[in-house]
N, C-alpha and C positions, 0 to 999 in steps of 0.2 A: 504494500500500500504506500503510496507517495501522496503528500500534501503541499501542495501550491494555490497559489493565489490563480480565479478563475481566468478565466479569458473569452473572448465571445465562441470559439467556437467551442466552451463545454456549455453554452446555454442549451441547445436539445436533449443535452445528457442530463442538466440541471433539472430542465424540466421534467423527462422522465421519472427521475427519481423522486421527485418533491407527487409527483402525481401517482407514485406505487406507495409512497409514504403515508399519503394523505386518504387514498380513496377506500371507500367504505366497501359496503358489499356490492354495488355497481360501480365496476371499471367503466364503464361507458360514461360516467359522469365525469366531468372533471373538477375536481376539487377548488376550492375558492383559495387554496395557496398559490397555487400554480400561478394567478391571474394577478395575486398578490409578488411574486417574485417579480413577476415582470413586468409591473411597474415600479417594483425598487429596482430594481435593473437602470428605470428612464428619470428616476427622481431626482431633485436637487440633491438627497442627502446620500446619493450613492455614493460611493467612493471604491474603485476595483481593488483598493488595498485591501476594506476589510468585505470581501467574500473569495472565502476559500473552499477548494471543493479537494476530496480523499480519491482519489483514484487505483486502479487495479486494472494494469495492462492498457493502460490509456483510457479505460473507461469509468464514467465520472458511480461511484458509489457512494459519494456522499457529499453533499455542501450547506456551508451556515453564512450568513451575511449577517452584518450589523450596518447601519446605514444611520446617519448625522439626524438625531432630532434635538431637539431644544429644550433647556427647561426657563420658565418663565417670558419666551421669547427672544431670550438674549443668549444664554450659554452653548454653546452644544456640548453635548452627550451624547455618544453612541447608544443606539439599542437593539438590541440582539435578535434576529428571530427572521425568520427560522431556520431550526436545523433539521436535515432532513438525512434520514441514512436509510438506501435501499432494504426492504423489505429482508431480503437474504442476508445482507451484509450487519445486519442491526445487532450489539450484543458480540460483536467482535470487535469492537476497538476504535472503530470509527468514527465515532462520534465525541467521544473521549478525545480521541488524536486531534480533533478539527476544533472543539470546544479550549484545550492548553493551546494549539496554534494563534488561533484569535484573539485569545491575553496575552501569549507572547507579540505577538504582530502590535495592540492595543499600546502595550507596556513599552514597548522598544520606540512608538511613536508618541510617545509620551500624553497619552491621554489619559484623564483622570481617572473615567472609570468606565464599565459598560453595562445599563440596565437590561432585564427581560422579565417578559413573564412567562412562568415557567411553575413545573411542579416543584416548591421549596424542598422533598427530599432529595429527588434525581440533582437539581442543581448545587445544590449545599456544597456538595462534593469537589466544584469545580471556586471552591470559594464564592459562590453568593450567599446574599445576605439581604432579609428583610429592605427594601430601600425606604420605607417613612423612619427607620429606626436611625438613618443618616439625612434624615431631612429632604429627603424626593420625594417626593408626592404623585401618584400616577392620576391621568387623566380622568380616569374610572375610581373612585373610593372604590367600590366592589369588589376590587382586585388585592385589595387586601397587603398581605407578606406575599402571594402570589408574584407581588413586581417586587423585583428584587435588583440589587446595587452587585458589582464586583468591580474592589477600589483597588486604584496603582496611583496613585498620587489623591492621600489625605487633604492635603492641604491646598490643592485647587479644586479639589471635587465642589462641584456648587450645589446650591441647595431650591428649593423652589419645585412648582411643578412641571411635571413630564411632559412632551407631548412629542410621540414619535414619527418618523416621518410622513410625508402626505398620506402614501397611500395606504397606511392605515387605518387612516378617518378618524384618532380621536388624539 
């Protein structure tokens, strides 16, 4: 397995996989991430440093993006999401491998921190942490510890509310 920063042409690989990831019991539907990546793909807060895809033999098995949103209209903040690891590939390392790349990638470019929302057990692991307990506030209250912080510089992390990039919608 090899991990690199994406490039346009693993977007149809991207998309397969986000779409074996995502789909329910009808493959024929296409899942609402798919249509979600690729307008983080075309957004202001994309940035090709942070999405990274896991590969095997050239082919794309797994990728996670974090993409520039704001807190209070002024800061930005990365926030994370999604990650996505093929169907078969899930539970062998890949996600883990692409989830350390992205804080290393984050940390090396000096960014303060990177939110998501996410299961608080699965992510804990990867150092997040509750983010109202560092003073971020997600868009949604309902979201609870669900939105979560992982800090690489305390002392520029800002504080204020979230709001992730456009094609999120909140």
């Amino acid at each position: 397995m090899q991990i690199r920063q994406e490039v346009f042409d693993d977007r149809a690989g991207i998309y397969a996989v986000t779409h074996a990831a995502f789909s329910k019991d009808d493959h024929l539907v296409e899942p609402m991430e798919v249509g979600l990546v690729q307008q983080l793909f075309e957004c202001d807060g994309y940035s090709p440093t942070f999405s990274l895809v896991a590969t095997n033999d050239k082919t794309v098995i797994a990728h996670v993006i974090a993409t520039w949103g704001t807190i209070d209209g002024k800061h930005k903040l990365l926030g994370l999401g999604p990650l996505v690891v093929a169907p078969e590939f899930q539970s062998k390392g890949a996600g883990t491998a692409l989830m350390q790349a992205i804080a290393d990638r984050a940390e090396s470019e000096h960014v303060a921190g990177i939110v998501l929302l996410g299961d608080t057990g699965y992510y804990k692991r990867f150092g997040y942490e509750p983010a109202m307990a560092r003073g971020i506030f997600p868009s949604e209250p309902a979201w609870g510890d669900n939105f979560m912080v992982r800090v690489f510089n305390e002392r520029a992390l800002p504080t204020g509310r979230y709001r992730y990039a456009a094609p999120y919608g909140c």
